[in-house]
C-alpha positions in Angstrom: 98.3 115.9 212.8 100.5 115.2 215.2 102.7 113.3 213.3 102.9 117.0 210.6 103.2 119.1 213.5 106.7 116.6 214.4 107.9 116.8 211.3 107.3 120.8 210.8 109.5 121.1 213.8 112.1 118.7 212.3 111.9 121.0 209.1 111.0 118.7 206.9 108.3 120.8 205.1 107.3 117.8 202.2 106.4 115.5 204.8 104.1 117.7 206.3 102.7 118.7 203.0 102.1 114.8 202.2 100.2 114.6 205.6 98.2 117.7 205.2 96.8 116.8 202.4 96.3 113.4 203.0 94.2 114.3 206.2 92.6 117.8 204.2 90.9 114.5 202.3 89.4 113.4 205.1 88.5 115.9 206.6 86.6 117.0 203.6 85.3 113.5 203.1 83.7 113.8 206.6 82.5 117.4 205.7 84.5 118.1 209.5 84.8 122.1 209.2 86.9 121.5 212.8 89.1 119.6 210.9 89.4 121.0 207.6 90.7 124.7 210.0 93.0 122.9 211.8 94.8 120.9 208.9 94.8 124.7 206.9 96.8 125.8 209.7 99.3 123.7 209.7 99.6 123.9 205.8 99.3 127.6 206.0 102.2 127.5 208.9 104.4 124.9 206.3 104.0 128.0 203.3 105.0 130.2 205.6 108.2 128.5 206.4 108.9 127.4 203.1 108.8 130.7 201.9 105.6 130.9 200.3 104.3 133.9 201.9 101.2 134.7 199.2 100.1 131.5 199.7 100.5 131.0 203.3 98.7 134.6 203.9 95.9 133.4 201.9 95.8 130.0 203.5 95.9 131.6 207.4 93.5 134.4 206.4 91.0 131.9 205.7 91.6 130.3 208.8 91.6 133.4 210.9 88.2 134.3 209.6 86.6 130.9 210.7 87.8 131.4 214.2 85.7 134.5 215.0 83.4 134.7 218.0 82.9 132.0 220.3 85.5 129.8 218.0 88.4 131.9 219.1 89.3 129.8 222.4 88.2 126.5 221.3 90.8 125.0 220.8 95.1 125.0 220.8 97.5 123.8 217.8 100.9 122.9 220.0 100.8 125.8 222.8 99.2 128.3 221.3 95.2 129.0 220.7 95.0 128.3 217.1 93.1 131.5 216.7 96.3 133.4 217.7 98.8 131.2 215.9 97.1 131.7 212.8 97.1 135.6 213.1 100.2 135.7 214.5 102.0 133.6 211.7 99.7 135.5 208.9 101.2 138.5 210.1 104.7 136.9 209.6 103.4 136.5 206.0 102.0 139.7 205.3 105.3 141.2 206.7 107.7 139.8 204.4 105.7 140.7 201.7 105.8 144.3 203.2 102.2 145.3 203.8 102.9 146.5 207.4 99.8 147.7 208.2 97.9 144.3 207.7 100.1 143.0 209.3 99.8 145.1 212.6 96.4 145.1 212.1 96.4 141.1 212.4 98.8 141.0 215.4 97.0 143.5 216.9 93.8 140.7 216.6 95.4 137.8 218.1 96.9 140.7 221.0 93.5 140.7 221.8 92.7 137.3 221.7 95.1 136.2 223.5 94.6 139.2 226.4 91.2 138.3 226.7 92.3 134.8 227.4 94.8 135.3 229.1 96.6 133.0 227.8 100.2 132.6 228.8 101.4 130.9 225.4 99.3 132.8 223.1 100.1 136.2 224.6 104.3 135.2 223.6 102.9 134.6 219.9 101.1 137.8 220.2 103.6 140.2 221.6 106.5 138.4 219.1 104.1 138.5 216.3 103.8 142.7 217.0 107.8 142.8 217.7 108.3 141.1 214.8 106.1 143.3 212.4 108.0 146.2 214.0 111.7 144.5 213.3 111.2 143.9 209.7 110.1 147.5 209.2 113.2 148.9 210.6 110.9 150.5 213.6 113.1 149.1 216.4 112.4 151.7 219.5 109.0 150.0 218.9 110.0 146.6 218.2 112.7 145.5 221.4 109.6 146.2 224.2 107.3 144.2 222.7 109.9 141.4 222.0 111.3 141.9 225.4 107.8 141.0 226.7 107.5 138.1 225.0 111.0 136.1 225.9 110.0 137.3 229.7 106.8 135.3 229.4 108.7 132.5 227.7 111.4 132.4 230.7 108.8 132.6 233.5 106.3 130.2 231.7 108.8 127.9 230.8 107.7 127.6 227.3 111.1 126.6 225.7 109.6 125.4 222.0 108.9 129.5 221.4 112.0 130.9 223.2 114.3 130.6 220.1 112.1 132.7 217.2 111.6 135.0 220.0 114.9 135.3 221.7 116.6 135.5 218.3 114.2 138.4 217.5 115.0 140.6 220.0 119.0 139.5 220.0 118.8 140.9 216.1 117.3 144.1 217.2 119.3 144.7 220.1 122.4 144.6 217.1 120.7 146.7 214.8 120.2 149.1 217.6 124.3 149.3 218.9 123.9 146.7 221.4 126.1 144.4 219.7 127.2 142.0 223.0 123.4 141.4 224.7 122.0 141.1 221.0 124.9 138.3 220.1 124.6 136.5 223.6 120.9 136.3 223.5 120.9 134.7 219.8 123.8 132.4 221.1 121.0 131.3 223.9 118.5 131.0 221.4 120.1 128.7 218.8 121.7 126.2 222.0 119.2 123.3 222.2 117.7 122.4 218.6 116.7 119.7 220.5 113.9 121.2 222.1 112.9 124.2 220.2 113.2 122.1 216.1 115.0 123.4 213.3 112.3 125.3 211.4 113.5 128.7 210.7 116.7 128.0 212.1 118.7 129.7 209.3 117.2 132.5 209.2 118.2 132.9 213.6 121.5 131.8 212.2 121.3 134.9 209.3 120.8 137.3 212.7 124.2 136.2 214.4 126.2 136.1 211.4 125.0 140.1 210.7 125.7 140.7 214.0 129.2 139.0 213.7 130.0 141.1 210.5 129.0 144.4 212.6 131.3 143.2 215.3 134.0 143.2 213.1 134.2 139.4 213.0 134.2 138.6 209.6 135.4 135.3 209.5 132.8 133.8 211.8 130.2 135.7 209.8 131.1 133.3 207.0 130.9 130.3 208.5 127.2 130.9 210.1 126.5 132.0 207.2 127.6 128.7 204.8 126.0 126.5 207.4 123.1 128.8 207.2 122.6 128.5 203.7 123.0 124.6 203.7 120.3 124.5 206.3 118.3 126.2 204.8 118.4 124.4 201.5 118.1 120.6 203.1 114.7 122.3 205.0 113.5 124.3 201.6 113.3 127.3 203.7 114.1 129.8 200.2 112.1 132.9 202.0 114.9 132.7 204.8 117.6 131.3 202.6 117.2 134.5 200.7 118.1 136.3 203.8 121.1 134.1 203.6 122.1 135.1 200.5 121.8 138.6 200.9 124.1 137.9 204.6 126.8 136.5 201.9 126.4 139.4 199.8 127.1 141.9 202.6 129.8 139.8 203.9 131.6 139.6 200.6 131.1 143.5 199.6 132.8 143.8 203.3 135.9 141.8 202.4 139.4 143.5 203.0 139.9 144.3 199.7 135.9 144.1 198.5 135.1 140.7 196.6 133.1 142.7 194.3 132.1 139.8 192.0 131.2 137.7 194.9 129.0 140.4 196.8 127.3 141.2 193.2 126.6 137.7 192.7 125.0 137.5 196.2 123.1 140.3 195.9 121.5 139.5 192.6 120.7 135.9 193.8 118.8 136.9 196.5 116.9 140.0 195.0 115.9 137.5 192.2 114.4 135.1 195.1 112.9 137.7 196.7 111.5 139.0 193.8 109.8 135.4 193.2 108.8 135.2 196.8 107.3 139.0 196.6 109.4 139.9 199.5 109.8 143.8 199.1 111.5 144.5 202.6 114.0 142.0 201.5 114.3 143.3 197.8 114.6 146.6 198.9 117.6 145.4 201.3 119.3 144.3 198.2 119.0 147.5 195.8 120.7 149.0 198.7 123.8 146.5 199.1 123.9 146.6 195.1 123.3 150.9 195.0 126.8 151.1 197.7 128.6 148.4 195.8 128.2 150.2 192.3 129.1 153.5 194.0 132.1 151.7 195.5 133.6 151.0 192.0 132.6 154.5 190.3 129.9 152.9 188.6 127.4 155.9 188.9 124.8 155.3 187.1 124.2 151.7 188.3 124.5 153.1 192.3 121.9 155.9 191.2 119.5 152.8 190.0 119.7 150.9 192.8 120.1 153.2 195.6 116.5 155.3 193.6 114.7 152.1 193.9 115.5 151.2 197.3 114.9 154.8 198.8 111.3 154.3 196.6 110.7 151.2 197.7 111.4 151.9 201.5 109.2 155.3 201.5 106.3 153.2 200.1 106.7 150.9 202.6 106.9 153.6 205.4 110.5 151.5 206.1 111.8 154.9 207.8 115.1 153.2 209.6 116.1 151.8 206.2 115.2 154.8 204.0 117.2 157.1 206.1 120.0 155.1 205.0 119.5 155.1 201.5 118.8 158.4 201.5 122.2 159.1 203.3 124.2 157.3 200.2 122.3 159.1 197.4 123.2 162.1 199.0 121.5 165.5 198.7 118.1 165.5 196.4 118.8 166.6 192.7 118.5 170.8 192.3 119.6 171.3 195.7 122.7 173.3 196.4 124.8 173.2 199.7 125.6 176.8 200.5 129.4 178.7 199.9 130.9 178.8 203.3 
């Protein structure tokens, strides 16, 4: 196990798949129930950062339901109580996917857990788990506090292997909220020293900056964490954040000086295609909006209509407020509604 938890950190998902199920063979050979949780945690924890969000949620909700009761505190995987960890990365899952309120719902368990505890390690996973549930929503009043929490517990515990998911959180929120210079310098912390926080989900930290460059007005550096972004994540098979990547690129390019329309289309269509696969509707939603301003850019109504109706849709359903203000704002008034003569 340890060897799989190594090589999750060096992003090299197949080899921990190899080794999972090599030692899910054992441990089923030995009838060990101990065993058989702990190895579905770390191949629920490999689908998540592969992308595979259906299957990891499935894989970490039957792991979160054998560590009830007593089971809860017995034992850690890395720093965290696995108990936690398992919540905490099923509500990463469930996130994506866009069913926010299983997702709190599950954060909100391993809060507990990890309060009751009072476990310094777990309590980061549990206050970035809720921050990040919050973040990928669009609620970010709600989200910076409880990421703000977590990277103060991670600079007075010392706990340097979770302080670049979580640093990098709250840097991206801090941008999407106006504060463009603390949000960039905290993800330039966070991304520093690979060395001792891994690769794994890397690129999509990277996809943070580079939005954050291209709100900055920096365009050109945008690109190039992007490109390296995009690599990354294809030499780790991370396609849940690599689709993130793509839909960076397509933003990017639809930002070009003039527009590289075919580029930013291109982009755009890639990724809502993967996130379609992957069943990520906060991401596919992002992308009916990038596609809805593009079309409108170049007169093409009825394509902007299309788009820009199926994100609004898409966001109400997902009570994605932040976002479906903005959609809202670029379809303009509602049909049968009249401004008044001034």
């Amino acid at each position: 196990m340890t060897l799989a938890a190594r090589a999750w950190m060096r992003g090299d998902s197949d080899r921990v798949l190899e080794l999972g199920q090599r030692a899910q063979a054992i441990a089923v050979h030995l009838d060990d129930v101990a065993l058989q949780t702990l190895v579905n945690y770390l191949l629920g924890r490999n689908a998540q950062s592969r992308g595979d969000y259906s299957e990891g949620a499935e894989i970490l909700s039957r792991v979160a339901e054998k560590l009830q009761g007593g089971r809860r505190y017995e034992w850690l995987t890395g720093v965290s109580l696995a108990s936690v960890g398992s919540r905490a990365r099923l509500a990463w899952c469930l996130a994506e996917l866009g069913k926010f309120a299983e997702a709190k719902a599950r954060g909100e368990e391993g809060f507990r857990i990890a309060h009751e505890a009072d476990h310094s390690s777990s309590l980061i996973y549990a206050y970035r788990s809720l921050g990040f549930v919050s973040l990928r929503r669009g609620a970010i009043p709600e989200a910076i506090p409880l990421l703000e929490r977590a990277v103060e517990l991670c600079r007075v515990a010392g706990v340097r292997v979770l302080f670049d998911i979580t640093a990098a959180h709250l840097g991206y929120a801090y941008a999407l909220s106006g504060r463009l210079p603390e949000g960039m310098n905290l993800m330039e912390e966070a991304l520093a020293d690979p060395e001792a926080t891994g690769t794994i989900h890397r690129p999509l930290l990277l996809a943070y900056l580079g939005e954050a460059h291209l709100l900055a007005g920096r365009r050109d550096d945008a690109v190039a964490i992007a490109r390296g972004a995009l690599d990354l994540a294809h030499r780790q098979k991370e396609r849940g954040n690599g689709a993130w990547v793509l839909r960076l690129l397509g933003e990017i390019t639809a930002h070009a000086d003039p527009p590289d329309l075919e580029s930013a289309d291109r982009y755009y269509t890639q990724a809502l295609h993967r996130a379609n696969e992957l069943k990520m509707r906060p991401l596919a939603a992002h992308c009916h909006l990038g596609l809805g301003k593009l079309y409108r850019g170049i007169g093409d109504g009825v394509k902007a209509q299309e788009h820009l109706t199926t994100a609004a849709t898409m966001y109400r359903e997902m009570d994605m407020g932040f976002w479906l203000e903005k959609a809202e704002a670029e379809l303009g008034p509602p049909l049968g509604t009249h401004s008044k003569p001034g």
